[in-house]
Kinemage of the C-alpha trace (Angstrom):
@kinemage 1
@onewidth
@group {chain A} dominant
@subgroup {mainchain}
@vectorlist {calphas} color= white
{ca unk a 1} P -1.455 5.582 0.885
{ca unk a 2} L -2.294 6.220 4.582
{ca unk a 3} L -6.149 5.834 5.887
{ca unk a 4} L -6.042 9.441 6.332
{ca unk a 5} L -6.035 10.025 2.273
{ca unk a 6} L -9.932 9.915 2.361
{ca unk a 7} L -10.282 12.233 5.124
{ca unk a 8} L -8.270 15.262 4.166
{ca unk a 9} L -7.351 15.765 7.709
{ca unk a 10} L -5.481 18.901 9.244
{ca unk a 11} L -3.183 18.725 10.951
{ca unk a 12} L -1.806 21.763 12.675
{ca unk a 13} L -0.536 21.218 16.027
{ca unk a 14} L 1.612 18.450 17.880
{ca unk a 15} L -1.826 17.485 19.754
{ca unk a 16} L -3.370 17.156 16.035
{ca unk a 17} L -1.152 14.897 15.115
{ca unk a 18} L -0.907 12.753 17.896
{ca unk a 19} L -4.448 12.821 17.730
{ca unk a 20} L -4.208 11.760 13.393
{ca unk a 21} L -1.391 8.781 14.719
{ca unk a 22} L -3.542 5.875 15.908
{ca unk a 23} L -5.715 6.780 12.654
{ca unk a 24} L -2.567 6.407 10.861
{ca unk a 25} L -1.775 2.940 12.405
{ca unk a 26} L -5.228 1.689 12.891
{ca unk a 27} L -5.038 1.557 16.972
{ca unk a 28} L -3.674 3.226 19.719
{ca unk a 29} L 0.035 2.723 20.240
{ca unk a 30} L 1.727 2.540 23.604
{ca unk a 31} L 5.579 1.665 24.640
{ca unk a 32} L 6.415 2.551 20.801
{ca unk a 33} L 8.547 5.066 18.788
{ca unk a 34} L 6.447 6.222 15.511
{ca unk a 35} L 7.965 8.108 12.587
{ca unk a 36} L 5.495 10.459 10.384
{ca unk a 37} L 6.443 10.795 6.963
{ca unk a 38} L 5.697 13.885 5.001
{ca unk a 39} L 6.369 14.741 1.035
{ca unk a 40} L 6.039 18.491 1.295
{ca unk a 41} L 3.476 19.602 3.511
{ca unk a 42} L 1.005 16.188 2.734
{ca unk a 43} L 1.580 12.778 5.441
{ca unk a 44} L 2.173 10.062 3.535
{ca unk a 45} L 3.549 7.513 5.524
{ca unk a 46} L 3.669 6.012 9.653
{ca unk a 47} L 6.296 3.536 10.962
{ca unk a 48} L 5.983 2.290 14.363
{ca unk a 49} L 8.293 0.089 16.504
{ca unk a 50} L 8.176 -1.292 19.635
{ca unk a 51} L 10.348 0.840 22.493
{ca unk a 52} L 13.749 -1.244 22.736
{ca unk a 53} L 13.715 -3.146 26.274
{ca unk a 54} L 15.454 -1.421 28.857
{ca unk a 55} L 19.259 -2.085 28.355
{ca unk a 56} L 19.296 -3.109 24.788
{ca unk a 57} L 20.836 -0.813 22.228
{ca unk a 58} L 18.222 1.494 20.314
{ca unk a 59} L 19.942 2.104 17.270
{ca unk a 60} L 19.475 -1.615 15.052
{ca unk a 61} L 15.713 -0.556 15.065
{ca unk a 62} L 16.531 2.785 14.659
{ca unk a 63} L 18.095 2.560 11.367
{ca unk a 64} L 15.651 0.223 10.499
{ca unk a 65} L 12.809 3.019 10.872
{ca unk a 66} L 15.125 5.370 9.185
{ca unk a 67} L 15.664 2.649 6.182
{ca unk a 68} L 12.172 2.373 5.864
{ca unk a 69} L 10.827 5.756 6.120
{ca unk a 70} L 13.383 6.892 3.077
{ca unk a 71} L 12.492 4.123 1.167
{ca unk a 72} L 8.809 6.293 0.949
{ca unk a 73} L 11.095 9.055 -0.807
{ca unk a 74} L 9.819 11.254 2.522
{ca unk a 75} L 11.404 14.621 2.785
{ca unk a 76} L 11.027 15.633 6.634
{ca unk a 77} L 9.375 13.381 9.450
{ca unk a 78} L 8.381 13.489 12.999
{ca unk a 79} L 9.089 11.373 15.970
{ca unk a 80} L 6.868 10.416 18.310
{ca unk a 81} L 7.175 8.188 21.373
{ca unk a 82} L 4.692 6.788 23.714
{ca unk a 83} L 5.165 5.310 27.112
{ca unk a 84} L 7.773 6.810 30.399
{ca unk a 85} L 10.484 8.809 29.950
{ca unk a 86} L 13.306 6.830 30.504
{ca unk a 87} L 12.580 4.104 27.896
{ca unk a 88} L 11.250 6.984 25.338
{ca unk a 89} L 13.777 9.434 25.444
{ca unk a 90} L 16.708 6.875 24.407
{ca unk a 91} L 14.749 5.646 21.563
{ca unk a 92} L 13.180 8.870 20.073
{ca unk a 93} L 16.756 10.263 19.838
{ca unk a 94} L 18.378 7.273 18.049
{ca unk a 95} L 15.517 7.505 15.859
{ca unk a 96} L 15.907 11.169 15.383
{ca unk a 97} L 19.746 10.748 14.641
{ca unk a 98} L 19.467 7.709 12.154
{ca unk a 99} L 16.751 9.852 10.322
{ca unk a 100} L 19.130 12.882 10.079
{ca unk a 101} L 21.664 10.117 9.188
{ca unk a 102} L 19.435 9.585 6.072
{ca unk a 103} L 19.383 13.213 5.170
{ca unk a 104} L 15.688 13.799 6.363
{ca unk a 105} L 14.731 16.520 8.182
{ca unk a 106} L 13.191 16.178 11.797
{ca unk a 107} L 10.436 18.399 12.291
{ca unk a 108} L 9.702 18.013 15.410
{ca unk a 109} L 10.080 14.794 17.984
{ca unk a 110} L 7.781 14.317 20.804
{ca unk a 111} L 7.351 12.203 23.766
{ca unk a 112} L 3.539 11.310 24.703
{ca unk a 113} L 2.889 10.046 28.554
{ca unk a 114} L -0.306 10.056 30.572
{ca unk a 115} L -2.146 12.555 28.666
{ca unk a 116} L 0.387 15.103 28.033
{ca unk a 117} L 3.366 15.405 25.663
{ca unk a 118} L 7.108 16.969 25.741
{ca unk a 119} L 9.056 18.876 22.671
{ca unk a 120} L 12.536 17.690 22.398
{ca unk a 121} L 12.946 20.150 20.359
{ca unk a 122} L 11.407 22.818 21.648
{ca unk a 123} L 12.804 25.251 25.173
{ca unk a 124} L 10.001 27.679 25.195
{ca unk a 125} L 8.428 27.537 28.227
{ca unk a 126} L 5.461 29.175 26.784
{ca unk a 127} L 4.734 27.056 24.284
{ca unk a 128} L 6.352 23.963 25.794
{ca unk a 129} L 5.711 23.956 29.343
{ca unk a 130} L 8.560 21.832 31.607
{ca unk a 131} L 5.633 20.020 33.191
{ca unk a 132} L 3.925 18.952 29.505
{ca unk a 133} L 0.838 20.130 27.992
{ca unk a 134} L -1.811 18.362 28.448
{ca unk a 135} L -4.124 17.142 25.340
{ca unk a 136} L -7.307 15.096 24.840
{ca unk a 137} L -7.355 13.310 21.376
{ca unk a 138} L -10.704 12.640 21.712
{ca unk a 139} L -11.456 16.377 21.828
{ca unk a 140} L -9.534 16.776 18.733
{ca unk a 141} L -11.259 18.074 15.345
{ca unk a 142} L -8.607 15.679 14.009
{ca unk a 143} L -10.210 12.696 15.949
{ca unk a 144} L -14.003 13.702 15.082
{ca unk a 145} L -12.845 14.274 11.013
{ca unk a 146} L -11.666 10.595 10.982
{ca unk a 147} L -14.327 9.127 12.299
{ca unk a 148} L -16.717 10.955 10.313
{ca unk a 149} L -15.228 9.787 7.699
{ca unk a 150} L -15.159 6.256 8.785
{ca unk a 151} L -11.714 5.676 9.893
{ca unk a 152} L -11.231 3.432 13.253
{ca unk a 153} L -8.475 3.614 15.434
{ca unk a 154} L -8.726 0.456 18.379
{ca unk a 155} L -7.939 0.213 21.448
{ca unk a 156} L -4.365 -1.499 20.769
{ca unk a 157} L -2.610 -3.704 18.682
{ca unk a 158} L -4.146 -6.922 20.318
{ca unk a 159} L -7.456 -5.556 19.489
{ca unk a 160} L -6.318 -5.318 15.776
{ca unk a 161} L -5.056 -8.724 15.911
{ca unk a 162} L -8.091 -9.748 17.388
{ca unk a 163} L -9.923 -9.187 13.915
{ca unk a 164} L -8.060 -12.178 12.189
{ca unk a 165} L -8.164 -14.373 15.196
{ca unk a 166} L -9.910 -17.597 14.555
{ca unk a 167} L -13.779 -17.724 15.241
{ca unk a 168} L -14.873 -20.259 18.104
{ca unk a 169} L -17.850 -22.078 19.408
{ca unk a 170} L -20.921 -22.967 17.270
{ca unk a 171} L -19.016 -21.432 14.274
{ca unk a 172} L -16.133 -23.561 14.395
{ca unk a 173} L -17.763 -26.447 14.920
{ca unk a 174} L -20.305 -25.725 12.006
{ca unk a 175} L -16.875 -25.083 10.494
{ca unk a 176} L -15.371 -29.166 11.340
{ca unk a 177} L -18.245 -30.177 9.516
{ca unk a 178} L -18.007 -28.507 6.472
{ca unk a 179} L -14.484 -29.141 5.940
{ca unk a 180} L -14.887 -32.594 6.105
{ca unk a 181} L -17.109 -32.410 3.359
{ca unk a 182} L -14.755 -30.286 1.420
{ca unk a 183} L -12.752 -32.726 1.585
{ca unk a 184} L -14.271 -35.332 0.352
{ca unk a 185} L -15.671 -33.185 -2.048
{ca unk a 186} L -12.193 -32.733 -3.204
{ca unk a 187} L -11.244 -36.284 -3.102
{ca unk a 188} L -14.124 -36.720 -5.531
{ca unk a 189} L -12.640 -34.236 -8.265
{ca unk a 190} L -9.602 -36.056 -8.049
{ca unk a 191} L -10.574 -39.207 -9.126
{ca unk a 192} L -9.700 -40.624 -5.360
{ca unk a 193} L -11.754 -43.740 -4.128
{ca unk a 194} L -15.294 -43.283 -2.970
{ca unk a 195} L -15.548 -42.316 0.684
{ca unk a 196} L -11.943 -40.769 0.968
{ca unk a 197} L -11.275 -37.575 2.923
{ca unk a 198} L -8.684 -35.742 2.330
{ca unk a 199} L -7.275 -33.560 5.577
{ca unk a 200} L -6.953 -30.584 4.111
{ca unk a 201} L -4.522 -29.192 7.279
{ca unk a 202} L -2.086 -32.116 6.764
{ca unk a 203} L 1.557 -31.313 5.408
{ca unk a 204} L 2.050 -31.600 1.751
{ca unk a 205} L 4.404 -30.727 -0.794
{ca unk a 206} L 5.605 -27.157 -1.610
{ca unk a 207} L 5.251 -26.131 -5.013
{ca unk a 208} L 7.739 -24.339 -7.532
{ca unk a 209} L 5.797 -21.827 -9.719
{ca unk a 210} L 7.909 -20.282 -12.786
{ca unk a 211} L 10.005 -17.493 -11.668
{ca unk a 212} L 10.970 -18.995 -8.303
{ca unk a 213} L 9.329 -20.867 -5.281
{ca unk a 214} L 5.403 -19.676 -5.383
{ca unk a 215} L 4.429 -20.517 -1.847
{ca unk a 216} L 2.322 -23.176 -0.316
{ca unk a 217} L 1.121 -26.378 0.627
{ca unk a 218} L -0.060 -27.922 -2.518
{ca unk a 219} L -1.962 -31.483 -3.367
{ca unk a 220} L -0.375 -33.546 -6.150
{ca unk a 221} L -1.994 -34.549 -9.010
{ca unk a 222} L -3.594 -30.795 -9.418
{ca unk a 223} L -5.693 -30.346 -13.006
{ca unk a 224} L -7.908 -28.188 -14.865
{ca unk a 225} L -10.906 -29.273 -13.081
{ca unk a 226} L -9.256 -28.525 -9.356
{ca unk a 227} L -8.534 -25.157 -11.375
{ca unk a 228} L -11.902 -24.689 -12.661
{ca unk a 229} L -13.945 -25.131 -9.192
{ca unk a 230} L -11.434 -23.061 -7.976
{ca unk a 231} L -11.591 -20.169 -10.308
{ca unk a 232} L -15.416 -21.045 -9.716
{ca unk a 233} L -15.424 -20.435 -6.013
{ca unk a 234} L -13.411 -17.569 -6.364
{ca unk a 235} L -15.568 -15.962 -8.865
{ca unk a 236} L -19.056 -16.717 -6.415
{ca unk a 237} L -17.053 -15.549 -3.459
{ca unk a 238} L -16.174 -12.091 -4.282
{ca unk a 239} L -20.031 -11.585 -6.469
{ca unk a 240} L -21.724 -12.585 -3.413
{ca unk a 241} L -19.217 -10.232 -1.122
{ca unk a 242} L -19.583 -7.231 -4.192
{ca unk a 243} L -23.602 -7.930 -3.102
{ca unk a 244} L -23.131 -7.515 1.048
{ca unk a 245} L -23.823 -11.197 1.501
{ca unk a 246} L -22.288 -13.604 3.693
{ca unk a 247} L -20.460 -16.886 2.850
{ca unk a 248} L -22.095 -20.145 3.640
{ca unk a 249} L -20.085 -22.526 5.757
{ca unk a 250} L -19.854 -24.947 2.524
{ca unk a 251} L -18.866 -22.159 0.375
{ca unk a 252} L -15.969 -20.963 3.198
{ca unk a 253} L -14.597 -24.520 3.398
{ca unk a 254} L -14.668 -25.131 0.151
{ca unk a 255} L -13.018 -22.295 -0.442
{ca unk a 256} L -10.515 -22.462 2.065
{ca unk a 257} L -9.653 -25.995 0.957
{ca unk a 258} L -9.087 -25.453 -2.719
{ca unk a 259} L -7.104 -22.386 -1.802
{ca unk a 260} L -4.565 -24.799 -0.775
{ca unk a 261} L -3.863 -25.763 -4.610
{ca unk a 262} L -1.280 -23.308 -5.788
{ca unk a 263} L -2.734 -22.638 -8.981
{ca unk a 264} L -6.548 -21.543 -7.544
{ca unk a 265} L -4.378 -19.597 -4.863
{ca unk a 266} L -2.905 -17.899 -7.557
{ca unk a 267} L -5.776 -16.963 -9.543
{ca unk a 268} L -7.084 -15.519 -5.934
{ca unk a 269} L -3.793 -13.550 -5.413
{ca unk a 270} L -3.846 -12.161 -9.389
{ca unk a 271} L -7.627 -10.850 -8.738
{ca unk a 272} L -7.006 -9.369 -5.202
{ca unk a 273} L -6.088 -5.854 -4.758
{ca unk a 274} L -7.177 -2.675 -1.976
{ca unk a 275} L -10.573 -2.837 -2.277
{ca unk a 276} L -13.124 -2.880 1.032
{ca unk a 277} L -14.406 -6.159 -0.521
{ca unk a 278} L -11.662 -7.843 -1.049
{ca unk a 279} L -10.005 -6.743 2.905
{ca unk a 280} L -13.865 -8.196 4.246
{ca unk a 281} L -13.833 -11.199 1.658
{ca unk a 282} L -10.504 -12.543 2.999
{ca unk a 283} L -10.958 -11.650 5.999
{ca unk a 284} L -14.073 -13.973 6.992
{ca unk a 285} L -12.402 -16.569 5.091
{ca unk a 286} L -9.810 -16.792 7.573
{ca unk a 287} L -11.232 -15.838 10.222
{ca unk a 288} L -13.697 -19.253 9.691
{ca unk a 289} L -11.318 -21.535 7.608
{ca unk a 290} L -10.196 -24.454 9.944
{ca unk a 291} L -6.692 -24.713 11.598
{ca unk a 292} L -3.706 -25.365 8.851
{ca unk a 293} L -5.924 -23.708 6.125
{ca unk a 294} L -4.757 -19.994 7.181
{ca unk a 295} L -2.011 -19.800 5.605
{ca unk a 296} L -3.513 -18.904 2.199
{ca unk a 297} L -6.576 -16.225 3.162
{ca unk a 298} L -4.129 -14.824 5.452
{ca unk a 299} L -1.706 -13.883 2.685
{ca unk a 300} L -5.019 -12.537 0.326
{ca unk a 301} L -5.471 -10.774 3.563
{ca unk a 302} L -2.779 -9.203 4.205
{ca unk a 303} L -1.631 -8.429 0.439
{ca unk a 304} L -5.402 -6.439 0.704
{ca unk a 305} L -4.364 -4.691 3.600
{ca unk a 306} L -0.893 -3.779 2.231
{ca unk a 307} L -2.329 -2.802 -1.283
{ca unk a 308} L -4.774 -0.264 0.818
{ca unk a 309} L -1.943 1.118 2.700
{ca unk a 310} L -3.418 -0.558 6.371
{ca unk a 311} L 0.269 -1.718 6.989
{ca unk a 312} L -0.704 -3.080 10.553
{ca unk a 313} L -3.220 -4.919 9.623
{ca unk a 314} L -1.465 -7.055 7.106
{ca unk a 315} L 1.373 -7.044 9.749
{ca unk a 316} L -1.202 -9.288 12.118
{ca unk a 317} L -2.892 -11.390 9.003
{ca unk a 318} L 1.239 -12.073 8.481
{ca unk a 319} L 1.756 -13.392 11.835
{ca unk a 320} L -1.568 -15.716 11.776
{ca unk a 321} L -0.231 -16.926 8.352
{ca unk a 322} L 3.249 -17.501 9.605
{ca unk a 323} L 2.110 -19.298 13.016
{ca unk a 324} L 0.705 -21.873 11.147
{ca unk a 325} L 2.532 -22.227 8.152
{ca unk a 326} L 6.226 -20.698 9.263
{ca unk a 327} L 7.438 -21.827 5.499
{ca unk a 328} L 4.660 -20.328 3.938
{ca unk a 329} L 6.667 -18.451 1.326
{ca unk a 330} L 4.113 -16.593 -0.058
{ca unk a 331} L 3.453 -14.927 3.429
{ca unk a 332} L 7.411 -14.994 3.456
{ca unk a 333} L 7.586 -12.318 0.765
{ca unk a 334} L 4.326 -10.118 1.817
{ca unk a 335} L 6.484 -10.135 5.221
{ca unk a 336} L 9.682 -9.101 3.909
{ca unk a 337} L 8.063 -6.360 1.752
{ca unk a 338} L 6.225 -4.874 4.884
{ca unk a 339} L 9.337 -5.218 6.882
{ca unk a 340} L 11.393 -3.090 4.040
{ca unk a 341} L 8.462 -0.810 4.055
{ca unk a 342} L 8.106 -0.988 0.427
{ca unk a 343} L 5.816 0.920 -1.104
{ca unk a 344} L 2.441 -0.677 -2.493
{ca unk a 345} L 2.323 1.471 -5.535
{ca unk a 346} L 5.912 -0.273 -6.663
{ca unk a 347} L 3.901 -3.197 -7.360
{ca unk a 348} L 2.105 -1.669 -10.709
{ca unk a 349} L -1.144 -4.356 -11.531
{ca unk a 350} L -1.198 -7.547 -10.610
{ca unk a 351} L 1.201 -9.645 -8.604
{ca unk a 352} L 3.627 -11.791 -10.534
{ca unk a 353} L 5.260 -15.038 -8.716
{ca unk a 354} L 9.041 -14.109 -7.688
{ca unk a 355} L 11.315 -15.318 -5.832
{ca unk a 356} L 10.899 -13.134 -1.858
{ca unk a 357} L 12.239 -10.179 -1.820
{ca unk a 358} L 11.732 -9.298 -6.138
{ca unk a 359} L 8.991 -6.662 -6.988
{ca unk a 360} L 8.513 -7.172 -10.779
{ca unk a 361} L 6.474 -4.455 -12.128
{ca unk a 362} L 4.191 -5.970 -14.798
{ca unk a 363} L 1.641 -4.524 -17.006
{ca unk a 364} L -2.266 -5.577 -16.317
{ca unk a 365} L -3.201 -7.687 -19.198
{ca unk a 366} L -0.725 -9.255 -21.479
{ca unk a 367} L 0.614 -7.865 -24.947
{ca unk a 368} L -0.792 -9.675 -27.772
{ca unk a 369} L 1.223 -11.553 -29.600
{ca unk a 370} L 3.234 -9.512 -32.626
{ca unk a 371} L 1.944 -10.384 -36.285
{ca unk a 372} L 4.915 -11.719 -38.696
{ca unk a 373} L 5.369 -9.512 -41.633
């Protein structure tokens, strides 16, 4: 799904759908090659890559593009690159031959630089002027649809990776606070000595869920009643997100805190899917949780993101997760997945714990058990 689905856009024109792209990707891209996707006449899919630096051979990302953009069983696609013409140019056509290399059909493939764009394709001087023709997204019918329909396209990526950046001053010290008494709150339901605190952010073990390595700092010693306050939390979080109000800073660390038990992580990841509430839920979670408890809400994050087809945004929740916690194996497999550019709809309910790179398709509630005869 793209976050044009809602808004039954049209596009028309090149200028429409340069104008549709940074609704496509969620900001405005510059120095980057992007491949459109169509199934028939309908867009169902944008890949974007940075422009290879100048020297270095264009075709590994190339075929990567290609490799992704046929993994969306896409029948025809166009190129578009953004930034000067000597670092486009190179870039759009190894794209465009690694995509015919694929058996896809190139529609069209376009260069966009200071306000104007070129055909490659194209050598009608009437309709594709030497000099460019000159376009203004934001006078696009394309551009006012989306954002009637409440679709945002930012600035540029840094702006998009700006919404899972860590929140600062009053908030994060508010933030300290409460995690220390997660902590100990914690330390309590473990049966630990009186007065202990537990650092949440300090290394612990990794834990092996069945079917392979499940991802994550884990305590030892989890049981049912870390489980329960977990499944407890969980359960507040998203009623109180379902009724538009905001986490307390207790509720956020103690959130963020059990989240680093596998099992309540789990139960967070199995009840987690596309949904606006569950992309805002995570989303202050991490942007409040305290440094080395990212990892987890990032993941939620960014398997939200994925599920609703807002590829860059789990792309920067990824990297957050990964900075901290570069073993994080949960964040691991979300990354490899994105990277592939498998599809969200492969994964058919909820997610099952496999090793990275599996998608096990898996029905949404268990069979009941067969009767003997």
């Amino acid at each position: 799904m793209t976050q044009l689905d809602r808004a039954r856009l049209a596009v028309r024109s090149p200028a429409d759908l340069i104008a549709a792209v940074p609704y496509l990707l969620g900001f405005h891209p510059s120095d980057s090659v992007v491949v459109v996707a169509l199934r028939g006449r309908r867009i169902i899919f944008a890949a974007r890559a940075d422009l290879p630096d100048r020297g270095a051979d264009p075709a590994p990302p190339a075929r990567h593009l290609a490799e992704v953009i046929v993994r969306q069983r896409a029948e025809s696609a166009t190129v578009v690159g953004y930034g000067p013409a000597e670092r486009v140019t190179t870039a759009v056509d190894a794209v465009r031959g690694a995509l015919a290399g694929v058996g896809l059909v190139v529609l069209d493939a376009l260069r966009v630089t200071d306000g104007r764009y070129w055909s490659y394709l194209c050598t009608e001087a009437g309709c594709c002027p030497p000099d460019g023709t000159p376009y203004d997204p934001g006078a696009s019918e394309v551009s006012a649809a989306a954002v009637f329909a409440g679709q945002v396209a930012l600035p540029d990526r840094a702006a998009l990776a700006a919404l899972v950046a860590p929140l600062d001053g009053p908030v994060r010290v508010a933030m300290r606070r409460a995690t220390a008494r997660a902590g100990q709150r914690l330390a309590r339901l473990l049966g630990r000595p009186a007065g202990t605190e537990l650092p949440p952010g300090d290394p612990v073990p990794t834990a092996t869920g069945p079917g392979g390595p499940a991802g994550g700092p884990v305590g030892v010693g989890d049981d049912g009643a870390v489980r329960a306050a977990g499944v407890a939390a969980v359960r507040a979080a998203r009623r109180r997100h379902r009724r538009g109000e905001r986490l307390t800073d207790d509720e956020v660390a103690w959130l963020s805190v059990l989240l680093t038990r596998l099992t309540v992580r789990d139960h967070a990841w199995e009840r987690t899917d596309g949904r606006d509430e569950d992309i805002a839920l995570w989303t202050d979670v991490l942007r409040r949780a305290q440094p080395g408890l990212a990892a987890a809400p990032a993941s939620l994050l960014a398997f939200a993101a994925w599920r609703a087809g807002q590829g860059a945004l789990a792309a920067v929740a990824l990297e957050r997760a990964l900075t901290e916690h570069p073993g994080y194996s949960l964040a691991l497999l979300l990354d490899d997945l994105l990277r592939r550019g498998v599809p969200p709809a492969q994964l058919d309910g909820w997610p099952a714990v496999a090793p990275p790179g599996v998608v096990r398709r898996r029905s949404r509630r268990p069979r009941p058990p067969r009767r003997r005869s």
